[in-house]
C-alpha positions in Angstrom: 0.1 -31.0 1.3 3.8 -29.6 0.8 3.8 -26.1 -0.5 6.5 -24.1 -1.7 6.2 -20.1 -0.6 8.6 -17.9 -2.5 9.4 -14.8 -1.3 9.2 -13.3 2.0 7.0 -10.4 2.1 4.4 -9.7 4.5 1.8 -11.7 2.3 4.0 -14.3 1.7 4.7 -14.4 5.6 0.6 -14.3 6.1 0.3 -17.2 3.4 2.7 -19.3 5.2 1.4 -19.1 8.2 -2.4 -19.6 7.5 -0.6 -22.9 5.6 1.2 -24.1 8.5 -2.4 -23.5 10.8 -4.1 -25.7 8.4 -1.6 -28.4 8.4 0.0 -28.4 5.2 3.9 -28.6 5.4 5.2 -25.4 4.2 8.6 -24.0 3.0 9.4 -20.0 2.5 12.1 -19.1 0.3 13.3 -15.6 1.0 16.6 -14.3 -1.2 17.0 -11.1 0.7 18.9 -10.8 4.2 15.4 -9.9 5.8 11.7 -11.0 5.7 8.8 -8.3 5.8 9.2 -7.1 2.6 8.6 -3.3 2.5 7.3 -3.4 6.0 10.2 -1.7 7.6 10.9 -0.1 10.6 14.0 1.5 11.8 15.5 2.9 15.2 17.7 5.5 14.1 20.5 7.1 16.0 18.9 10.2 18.4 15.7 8.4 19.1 14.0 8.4 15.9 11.8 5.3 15.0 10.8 5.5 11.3 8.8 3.7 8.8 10.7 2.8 5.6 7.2 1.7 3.9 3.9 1.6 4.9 3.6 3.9 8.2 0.0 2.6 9.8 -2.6 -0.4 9.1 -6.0 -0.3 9.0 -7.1 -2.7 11.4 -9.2 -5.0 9.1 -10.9 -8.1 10.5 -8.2 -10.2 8.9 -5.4 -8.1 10.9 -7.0 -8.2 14.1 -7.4 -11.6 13.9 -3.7 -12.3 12.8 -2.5 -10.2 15.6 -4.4 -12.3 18.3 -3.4 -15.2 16.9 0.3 -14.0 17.2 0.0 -13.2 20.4 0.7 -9.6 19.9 -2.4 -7.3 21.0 -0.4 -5.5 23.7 1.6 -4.6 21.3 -1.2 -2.6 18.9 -0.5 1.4 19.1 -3.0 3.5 19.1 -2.7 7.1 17.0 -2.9 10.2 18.6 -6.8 12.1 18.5 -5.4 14.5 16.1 -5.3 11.6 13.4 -8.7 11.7 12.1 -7.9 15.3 10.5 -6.5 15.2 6.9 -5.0 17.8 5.6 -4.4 18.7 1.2 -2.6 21.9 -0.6 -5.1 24.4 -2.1 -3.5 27.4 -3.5 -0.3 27.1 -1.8 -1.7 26.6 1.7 -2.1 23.3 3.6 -6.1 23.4 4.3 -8.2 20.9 6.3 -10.5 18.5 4.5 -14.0 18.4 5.2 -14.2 15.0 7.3 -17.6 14.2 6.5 -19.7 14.6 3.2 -22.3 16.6 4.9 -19.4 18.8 6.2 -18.8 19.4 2.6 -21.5 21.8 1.9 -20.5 23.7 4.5 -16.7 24.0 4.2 -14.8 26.2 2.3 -12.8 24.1 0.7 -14.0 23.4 -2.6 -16.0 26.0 -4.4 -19.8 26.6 -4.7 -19.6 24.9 -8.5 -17.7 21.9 -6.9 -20.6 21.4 -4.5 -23.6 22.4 -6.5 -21.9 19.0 -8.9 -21.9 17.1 -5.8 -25.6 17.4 -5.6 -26.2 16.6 -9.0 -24.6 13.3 -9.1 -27.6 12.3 -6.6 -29.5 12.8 -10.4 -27.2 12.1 -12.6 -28.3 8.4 -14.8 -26.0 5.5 -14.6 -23.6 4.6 -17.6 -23.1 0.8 -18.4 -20.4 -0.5 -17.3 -16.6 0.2 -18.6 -13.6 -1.9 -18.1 -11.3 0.4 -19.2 -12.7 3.3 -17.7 -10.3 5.0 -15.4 -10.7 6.5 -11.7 -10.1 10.1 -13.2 -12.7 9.4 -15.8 -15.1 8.0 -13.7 -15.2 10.3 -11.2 -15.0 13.6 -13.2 -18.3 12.6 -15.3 -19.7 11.6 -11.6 -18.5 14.8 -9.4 -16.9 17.4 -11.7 -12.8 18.0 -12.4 -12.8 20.4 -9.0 -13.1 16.9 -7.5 -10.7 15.6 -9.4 -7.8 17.8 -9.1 -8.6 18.2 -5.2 -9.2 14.6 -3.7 -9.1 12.1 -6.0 -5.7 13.4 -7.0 -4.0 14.0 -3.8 -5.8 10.8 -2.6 -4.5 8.3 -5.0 -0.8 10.0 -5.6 -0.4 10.1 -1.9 -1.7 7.0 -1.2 -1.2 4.6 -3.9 1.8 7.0 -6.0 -0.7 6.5 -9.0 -2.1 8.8 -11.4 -6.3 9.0 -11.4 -5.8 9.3 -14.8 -4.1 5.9 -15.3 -5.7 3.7 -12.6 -8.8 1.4 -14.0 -12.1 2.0 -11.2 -13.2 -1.2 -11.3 -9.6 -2.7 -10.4 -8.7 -0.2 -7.9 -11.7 0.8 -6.6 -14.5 -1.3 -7.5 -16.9 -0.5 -5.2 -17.4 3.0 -7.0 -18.7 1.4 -10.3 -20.4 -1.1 -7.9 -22.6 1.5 -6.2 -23.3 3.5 -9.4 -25.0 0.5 -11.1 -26.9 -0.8 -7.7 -27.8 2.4 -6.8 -27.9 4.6 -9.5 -25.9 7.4 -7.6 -22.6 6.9 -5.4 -23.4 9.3 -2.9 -27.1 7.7 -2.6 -25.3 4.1 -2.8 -22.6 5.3 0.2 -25.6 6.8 2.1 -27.7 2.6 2.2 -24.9 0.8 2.1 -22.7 2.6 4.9 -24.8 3.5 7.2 -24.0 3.3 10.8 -20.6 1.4 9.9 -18.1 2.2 11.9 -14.7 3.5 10.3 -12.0 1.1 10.5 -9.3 1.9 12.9 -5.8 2.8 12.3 -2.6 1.1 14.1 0.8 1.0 14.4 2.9 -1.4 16.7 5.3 -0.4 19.3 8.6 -0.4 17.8 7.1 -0.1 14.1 5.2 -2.1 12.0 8.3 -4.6 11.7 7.1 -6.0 14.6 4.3 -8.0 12.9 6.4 -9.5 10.5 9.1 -10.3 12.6 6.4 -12.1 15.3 5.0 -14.6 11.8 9.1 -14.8 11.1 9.5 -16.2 15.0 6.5 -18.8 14.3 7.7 -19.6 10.6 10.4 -22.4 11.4 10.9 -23.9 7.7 11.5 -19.9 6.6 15.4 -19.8 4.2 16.8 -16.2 4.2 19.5 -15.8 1.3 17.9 -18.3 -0.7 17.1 -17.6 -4.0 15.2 -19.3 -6.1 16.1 -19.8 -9.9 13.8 -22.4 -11.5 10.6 -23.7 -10.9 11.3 -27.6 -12.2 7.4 -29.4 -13.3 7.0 -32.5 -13.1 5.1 -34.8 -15.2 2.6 -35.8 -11.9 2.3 -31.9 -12.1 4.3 -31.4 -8.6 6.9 -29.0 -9.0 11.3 -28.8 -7.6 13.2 -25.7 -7.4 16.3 -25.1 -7.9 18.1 -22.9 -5.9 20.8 -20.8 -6.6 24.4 -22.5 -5.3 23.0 -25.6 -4.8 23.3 -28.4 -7.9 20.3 -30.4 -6.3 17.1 -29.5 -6.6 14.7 -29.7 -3.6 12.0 -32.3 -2.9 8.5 -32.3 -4.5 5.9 -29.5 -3.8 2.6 -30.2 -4.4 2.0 -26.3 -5.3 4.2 -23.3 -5.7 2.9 -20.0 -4.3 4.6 -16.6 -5.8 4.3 -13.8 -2.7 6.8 -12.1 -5.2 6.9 -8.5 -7.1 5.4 -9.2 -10.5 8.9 -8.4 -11.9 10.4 -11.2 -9.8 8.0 -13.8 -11.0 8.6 -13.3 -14.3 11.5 -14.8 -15.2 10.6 -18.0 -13.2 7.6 -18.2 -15.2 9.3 -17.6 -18.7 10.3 -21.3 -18.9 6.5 -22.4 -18.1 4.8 -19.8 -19.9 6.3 -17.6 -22.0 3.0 -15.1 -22.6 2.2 -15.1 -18.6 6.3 -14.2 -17.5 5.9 -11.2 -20.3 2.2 -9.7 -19.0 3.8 -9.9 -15.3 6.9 -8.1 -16.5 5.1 -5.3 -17.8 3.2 -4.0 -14.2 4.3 -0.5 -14.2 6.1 -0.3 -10.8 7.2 3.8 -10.5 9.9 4.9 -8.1 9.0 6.3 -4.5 11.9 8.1 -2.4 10.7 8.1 1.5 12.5 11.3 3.2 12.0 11.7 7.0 13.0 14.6 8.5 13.1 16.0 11.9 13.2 19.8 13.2 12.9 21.4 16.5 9.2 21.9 17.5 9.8 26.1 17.8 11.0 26.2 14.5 7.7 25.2 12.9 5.0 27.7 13.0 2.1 25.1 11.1 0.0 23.1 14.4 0.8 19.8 12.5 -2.5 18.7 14.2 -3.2 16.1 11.9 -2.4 12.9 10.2 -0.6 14.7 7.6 -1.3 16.4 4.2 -1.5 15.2 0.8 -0.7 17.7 -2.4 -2.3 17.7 -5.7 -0.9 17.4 -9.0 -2.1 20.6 -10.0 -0.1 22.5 -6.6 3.1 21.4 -8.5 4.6 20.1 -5.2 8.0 18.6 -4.1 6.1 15.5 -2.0 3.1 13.8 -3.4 2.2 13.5 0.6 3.5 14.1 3.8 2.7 12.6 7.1 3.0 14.0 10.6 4.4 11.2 11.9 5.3 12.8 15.7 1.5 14.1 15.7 0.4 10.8 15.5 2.8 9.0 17.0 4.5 10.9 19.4 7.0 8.9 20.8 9.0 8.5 17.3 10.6 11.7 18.0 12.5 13.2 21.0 10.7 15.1 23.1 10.5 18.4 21.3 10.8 17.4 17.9 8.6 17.1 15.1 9.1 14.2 12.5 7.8 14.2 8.9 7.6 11.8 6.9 7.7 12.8 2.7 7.0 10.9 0.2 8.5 12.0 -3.2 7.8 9.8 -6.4 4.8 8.1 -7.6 3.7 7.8 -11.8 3.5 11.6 -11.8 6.7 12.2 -10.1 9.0 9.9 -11.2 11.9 12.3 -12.2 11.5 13.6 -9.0 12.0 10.7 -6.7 15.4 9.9 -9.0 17.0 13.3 -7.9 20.0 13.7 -6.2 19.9 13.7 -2.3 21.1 16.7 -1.8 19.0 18.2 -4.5 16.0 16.3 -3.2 16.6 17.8 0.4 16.6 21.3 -0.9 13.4 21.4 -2.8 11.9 19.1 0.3 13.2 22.3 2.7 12.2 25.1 0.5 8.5 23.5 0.4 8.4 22.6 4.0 9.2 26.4 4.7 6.7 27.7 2.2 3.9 25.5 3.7 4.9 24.3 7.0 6.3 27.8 8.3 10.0 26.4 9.1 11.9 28.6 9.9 15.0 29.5 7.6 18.2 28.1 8.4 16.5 26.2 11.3 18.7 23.1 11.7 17.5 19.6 10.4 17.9 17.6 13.7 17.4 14.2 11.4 17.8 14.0 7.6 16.9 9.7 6.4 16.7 8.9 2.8 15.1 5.5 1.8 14.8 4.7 -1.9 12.4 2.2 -3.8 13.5 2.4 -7.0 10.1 0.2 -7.1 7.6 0.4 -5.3 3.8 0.4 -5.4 2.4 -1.5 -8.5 -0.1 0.1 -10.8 -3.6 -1.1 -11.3 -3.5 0.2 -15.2 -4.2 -1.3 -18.2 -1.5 -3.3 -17.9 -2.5 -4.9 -14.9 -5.5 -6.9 -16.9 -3.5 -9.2 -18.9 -1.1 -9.7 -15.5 -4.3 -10.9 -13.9 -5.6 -12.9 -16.6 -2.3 -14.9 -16.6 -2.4 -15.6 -12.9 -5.6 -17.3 -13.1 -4.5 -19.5 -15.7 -1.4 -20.3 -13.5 -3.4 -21.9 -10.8 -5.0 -24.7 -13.1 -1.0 -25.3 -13.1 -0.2 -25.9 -9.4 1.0 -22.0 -9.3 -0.6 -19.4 -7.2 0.0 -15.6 -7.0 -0.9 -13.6 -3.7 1.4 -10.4 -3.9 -0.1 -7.2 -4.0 -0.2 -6.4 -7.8 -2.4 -9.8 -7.2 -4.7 -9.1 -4.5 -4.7 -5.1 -4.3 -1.8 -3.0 -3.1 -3.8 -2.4 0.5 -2.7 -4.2 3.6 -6.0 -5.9 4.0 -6.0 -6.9 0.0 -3.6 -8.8 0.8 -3.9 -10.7 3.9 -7.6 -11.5 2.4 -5.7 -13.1 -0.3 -3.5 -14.9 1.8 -6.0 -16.6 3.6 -8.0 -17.4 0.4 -5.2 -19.0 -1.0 -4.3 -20.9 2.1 -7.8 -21.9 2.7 -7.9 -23.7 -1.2 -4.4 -25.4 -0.1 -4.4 -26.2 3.1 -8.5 -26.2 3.8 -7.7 -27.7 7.7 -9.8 -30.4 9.5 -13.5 -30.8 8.8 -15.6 -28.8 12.0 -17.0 -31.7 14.1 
């Protein structure tokens, strides 16, 4: 099996790779000057290692075995204690979130009517099921709009830079829907179904996440930087060349094609094949995400910052959809009495603000860091990094159902899709789908 891998992301990387393990001759064709995608890490001047993308893993069975089979275990960093508290703006403060539910009907958090419709849902009837109901929908007629505004919203902006009004349940979080129809309650469906599971861990790598990509890039021998690919050529025995750019000759035969590529990307190298499948993968709504990290003397913040970080929702009006503590959790990403944050600014319900100006970004960044934070005015910034993705995580919307449906038609063609607006924009989504699609290629020797 030869097997073409275009584009050199981490789940292109993780396709590759399971390819090669299962013998199948394998080619990745990466156009940019780097592989790893948008895991990137960065050493800046001063002693400052940041994340340019996704900050921390959950360590999913499918990453910890992919680490051990790199060979990089002693490299997994573990976050400090503090991490397991989250933090999320009510009325202009930065407030802890209960960590459990049962910690919920004693918290102050949320008010007495948020609670008392928490306790209903346990009663509350099932509704059939509704592909086009959204996460906002479903859980406000679950749990009430306190709910809404208060987690789901600063969970899904933060986290995903979606709107909860947008996002379809059963494609970003199917397991909702799931339990409601098994169970007839969430809350009684998370109560059988989770008990006594343990709560995935959460990782970095020394030096940055960059370091798992760059360890599959070490192992990945037949991997082309600066080579972009321009055509995907059929042929009649349904094997596929490519042509790539500056080259007149296309390459030899593939037996299948896999795109590890933004749905943008792949578009225009489907339009040729299939006109209807290039425009549904065009139009995954990708919104723009600015990543600001900042660093300030320890004195000159009076906040603990004894957490993973805090998210902020929609209806707090805030500068950053989230910030993470990044020192707190991670202390040796920051001198020794410093505290780096990490802010992101963007998302489908912040677009206009992750297109601002640096300088105009900085300000309103400073002016909420001192309003929630306690900075001090006219405390110097000891580290000021802008990083821009004018595209960045993509939306599981409406839009995202006829991107799908187009995808599955593409693999009766010798084509296979394992990006994230494919598999799910998680970590683990995607190196699930890497292996499944490897596995179908490239299925290995038979067990004795």
């Amino acid at each position: 099996m030869n097997v073409a891998v275009i584009g050199g992301g981490i789940t292109g990387l993780v396709t590759a790779w399971h390819l090669q393990q299962g013998g199948a001759t394998v080619r990745v064709f990466e156009a940019g000057e780097e592989a790893g995608g948008n895991m990137r890490s960065r050493e800046l001047p001063g002693g400052y290692v940041v994340e340019l993308g996704p900050n921390s893993l959950q360590l999913s069975p499918e990453l910890e075995q992919l680490i051990r089979e790199l060979g990089i275990e002693g490299q997994i960093q573990e976050p400090a204690a503090v991490s397991s508290r989250r933090y999320v703006v009510r009325d202009g403060r930065v407030r802890e979130l209960p960590g459990k539910p049962q910690q919920l009907l004693l918290s102050g958090f949320f008010s007495l009517g948020a609670k008392l419709s928490v306790l209903r849902e346990l009663r509350r009837p099932a509704q059939p099921p509704n592909p086009q109901e959204t996460l906002a929908d479903f859980v406000r007629r679950r749990f009430g709009q306190e709910i809404v505004d208060y987690a789901l919203n600063p969970f899904v902006s933060g986290i995903y830079a979606g709107d909860p009004a947008r996002l379809l349940v059963h494609k970003t979080f199917p397991l909702l829907p799931a339990l409601e129809q098994q169970h007839g309650s969430v809350l009684r469906g998370f109560a059988k179904t989770m008990k006594g599971a343990a709560r995935r861990r959460i990782i970095s790598l020394r030096g940055g996440l960059q370091t798992l990509t760059d360890a599959l890039v070490a192992r990945l021998p037949q991997l082309q930087l600066r080579t972009r690919v321009e055509a995907l050529l059929p042929e009649p025995d349904g094997r596929y060349r490519l042509r790539l750019a500056g080259q007149s000759a296309p390459t030899d035969l593939f037996d299948a094609v896999v795109l590890a590529l933004p749905a943008y990307a792949a578009a225009p190298l489907l339009q040729p094949l299939d006109a209807e499948a290039a425009e549904a993968l065009a139009a995954v709504h990708y919104p723009p995400m600015t990543a600001v990290h900042t660093a300030y003397d320890r004195a000159a913040i009076r906040h603990p910052l004894n957490g993973f970080g805090a998210l902020s929702p929609r209806v707090e009006q805030p500068v950053a959809a989230g910030t993470l503590w990044s020192s707190s959790l991670f202390p040796d990403r920051a001198p020794a009495g410093q505290v780096l944050l990490t802010s992101f600014v963007g998302g489908t319900q912040y677009e206009a603000l992750a297109r601002q100006p640096d300088e105009q970004l900085l300000q309103a960044l400073r002016a909420e860091q001192e309003r929630l934070y306690g900075l001090q005015p006219g405390a110097p910034a000891r580290l000021q990094h802008i990083f821009r993705w004018p595209r960045s995580i993509p939306q599981f919307d409406s839009g995202i159902l006829p991107a799908h449906a187009a995808a599955d038609r593409l693999e009766d063609r010798g084509i296979w899709t394992v990006a994230n607006w494919r598999a799910g924009v998680g970590i683990p989504d995607c190196l699930r789908r890497a292996a499944e699609v490897a596995k179908k290629l490239a299925p290995g020797p038979e067990p004795n």
